[in-house]
C-alpha positions in Angstrom: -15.2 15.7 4.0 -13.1 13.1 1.8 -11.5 10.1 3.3 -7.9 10.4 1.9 -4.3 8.7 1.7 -1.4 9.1 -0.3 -0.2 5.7 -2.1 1.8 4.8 -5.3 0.3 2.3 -7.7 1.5 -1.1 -9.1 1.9 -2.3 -12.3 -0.3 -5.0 -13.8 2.1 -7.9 -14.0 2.5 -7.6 -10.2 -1.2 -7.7 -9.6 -1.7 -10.6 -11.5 1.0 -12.4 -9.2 -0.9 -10.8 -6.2 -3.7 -12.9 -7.8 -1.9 -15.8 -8.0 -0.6 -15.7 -4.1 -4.2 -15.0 -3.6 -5.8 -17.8 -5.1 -2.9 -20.3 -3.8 -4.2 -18.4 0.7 -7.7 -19.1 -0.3 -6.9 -23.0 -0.4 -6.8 -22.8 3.1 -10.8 -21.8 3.3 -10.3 -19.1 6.1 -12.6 -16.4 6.9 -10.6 -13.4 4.7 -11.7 -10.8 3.0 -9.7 -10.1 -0.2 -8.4 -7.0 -1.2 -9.5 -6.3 -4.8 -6.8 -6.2 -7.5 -7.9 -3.2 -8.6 -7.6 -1.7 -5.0 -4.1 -2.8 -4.1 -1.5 -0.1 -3.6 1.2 0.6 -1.5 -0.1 2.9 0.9 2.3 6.0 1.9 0.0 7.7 4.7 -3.7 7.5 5.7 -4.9 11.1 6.2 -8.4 10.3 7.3 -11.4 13.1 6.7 -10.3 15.8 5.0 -12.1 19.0 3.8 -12.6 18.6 -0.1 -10.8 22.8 0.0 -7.5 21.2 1.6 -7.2 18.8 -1.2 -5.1 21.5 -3.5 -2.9 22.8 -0.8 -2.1 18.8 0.4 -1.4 17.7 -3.3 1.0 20.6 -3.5 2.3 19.7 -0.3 2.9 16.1 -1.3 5.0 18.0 -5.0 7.2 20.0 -2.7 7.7 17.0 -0.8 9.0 14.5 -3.7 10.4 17.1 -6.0 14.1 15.8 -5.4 13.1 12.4 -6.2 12.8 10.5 -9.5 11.4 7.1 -9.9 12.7 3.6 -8.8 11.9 0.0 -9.0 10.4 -1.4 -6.5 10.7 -5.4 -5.6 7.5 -7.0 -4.3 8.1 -10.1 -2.3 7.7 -12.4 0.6 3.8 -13.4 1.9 3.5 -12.1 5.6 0.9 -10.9 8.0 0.5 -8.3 10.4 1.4 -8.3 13.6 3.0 -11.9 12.6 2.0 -15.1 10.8 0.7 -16.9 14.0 -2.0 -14.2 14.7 -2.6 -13.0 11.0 -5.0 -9.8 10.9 -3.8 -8.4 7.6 -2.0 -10.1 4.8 0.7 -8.9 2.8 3.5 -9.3 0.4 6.7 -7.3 1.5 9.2 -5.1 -0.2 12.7 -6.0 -1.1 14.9 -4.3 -3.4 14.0 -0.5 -3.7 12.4 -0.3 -0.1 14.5 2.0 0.9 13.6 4.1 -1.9 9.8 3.3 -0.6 11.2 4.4 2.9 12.6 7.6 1.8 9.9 8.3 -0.2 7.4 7.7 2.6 9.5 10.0 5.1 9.4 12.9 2.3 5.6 12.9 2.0 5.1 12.8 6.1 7.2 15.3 6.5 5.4 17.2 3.7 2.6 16.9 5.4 3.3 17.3 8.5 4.0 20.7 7.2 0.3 21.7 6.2 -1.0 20.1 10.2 -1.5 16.5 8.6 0.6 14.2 11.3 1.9 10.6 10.2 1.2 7.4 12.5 3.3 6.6 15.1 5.3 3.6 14.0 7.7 2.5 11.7 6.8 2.7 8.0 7.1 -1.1 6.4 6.4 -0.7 2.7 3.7 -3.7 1.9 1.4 -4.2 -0.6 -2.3 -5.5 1.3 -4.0 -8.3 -0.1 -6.5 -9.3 2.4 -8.1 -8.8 6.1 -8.8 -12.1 8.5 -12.6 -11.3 9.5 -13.1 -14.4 11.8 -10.5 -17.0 13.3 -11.7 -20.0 11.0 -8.7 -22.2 9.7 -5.8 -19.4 11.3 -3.9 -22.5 11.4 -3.8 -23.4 7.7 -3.7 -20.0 6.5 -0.6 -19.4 8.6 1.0 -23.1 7.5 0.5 -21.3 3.8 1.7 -18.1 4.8 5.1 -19.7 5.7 5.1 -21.5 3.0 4.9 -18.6 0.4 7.2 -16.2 2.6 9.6 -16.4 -0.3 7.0 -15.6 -3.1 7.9 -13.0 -5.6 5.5 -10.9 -7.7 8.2 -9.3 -9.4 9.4 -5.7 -9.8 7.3 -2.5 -10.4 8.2 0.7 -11.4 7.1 3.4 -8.8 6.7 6.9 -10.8 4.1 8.7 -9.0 2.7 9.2 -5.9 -1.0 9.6 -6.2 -3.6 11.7 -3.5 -6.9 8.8 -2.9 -10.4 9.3 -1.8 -11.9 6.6 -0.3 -15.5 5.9 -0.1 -17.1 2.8 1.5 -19.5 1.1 -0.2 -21.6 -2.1 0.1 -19.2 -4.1 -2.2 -15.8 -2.6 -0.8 -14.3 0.7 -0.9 -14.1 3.0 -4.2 -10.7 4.9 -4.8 -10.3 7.5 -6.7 -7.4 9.5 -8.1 -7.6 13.4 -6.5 -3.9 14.1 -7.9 -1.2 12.6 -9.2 2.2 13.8 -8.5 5.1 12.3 -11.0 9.0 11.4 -10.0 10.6 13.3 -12.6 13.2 11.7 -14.9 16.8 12.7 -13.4 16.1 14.1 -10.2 18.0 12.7 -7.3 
């Protein structure tokens, strides 16, 4: 079995702005753990455990699914939290210009899979880049005064081209992902 999901990548000039809002949270010392550069994504759908044989028949799922589509720019923007910055469990920067592309694009895959018996979560998709967990309550107060005060932070734009099939293995020092398949937006599709 392969822990899986479905996410599009980001370009480097964005992750090094994810850095920089990173670096800028951590002044207010609270008990977070950071999401890797490396590791950030825009995740599309978790799939969980999957047999290592369904992995061809779900990448070609995830084809059929985004054939139509070609590839957009996505905005990355705006520092919030889930479920809200007073009670900040996961960190994130938003999605402005394009997320309706990201929306589309996310509906196309679920429904995808939905087709080979994979079913989506049951709530709205918000396209958001992760950049870190709260593990303990310690300083929720300054973290969220900083959270507010970086909710109009931009990392830029990035050009989403593929969607790419992850597996996910947990490790001592954080989770390894690795490409399964990559699945491009073709130039000129609408």
């Amino acid at each position: 079995m392969l822990r899986t999901f479905v996410a599009v990548e980001i370009s480097e000039a964005v992750h090094r702005k994810a850095a920089e809002l990173i670096r800028a949270l951590q002044a207010a010392e609270a008990g977070v753990k950071w999401v890797e550069t490396h590791n950030q994504h825009l995740t599309l759908q978790f799939l969980g455990d999957v047999a290592e044989e369904r992995i061809p028949g779900i990448a070609q799922a995830v084809e059929r699914g985004v054939e139509k589509l070609g590839p957009f720019f996505l905005e990355i923007a705006g520092a919030g939290a889930f479920p809200n910055v007073h009670k900040p469990r996961t960190l994130w920067l938003g999605a402005k210009e394009g997320a309706e592309q990201m929306a589309d694009l996310h509906e196309r895959v679920a429904s995808a899979l939905a087709g080979v018996g994979i079913r989506d979560e049951d709530r709205r998709y918000q396209p958001h880049l992760t950049i870190g967990r709260v593990r303990n309550f310690k300083n929720l107060s300054l973290l969220s005064g900083l959270l507010k005060q970086y909710a109009d932070f931009n990392a830029g734009k990035t050009l989403i081209d593929q969607v790419v099939l992850f597996s996910s293995r947990l490790q001592s020092g954080g989770p390894v992902y690795t490409p399964l398949a990559k699945v491009i937006l073709k130039e000129g599709s609408t």
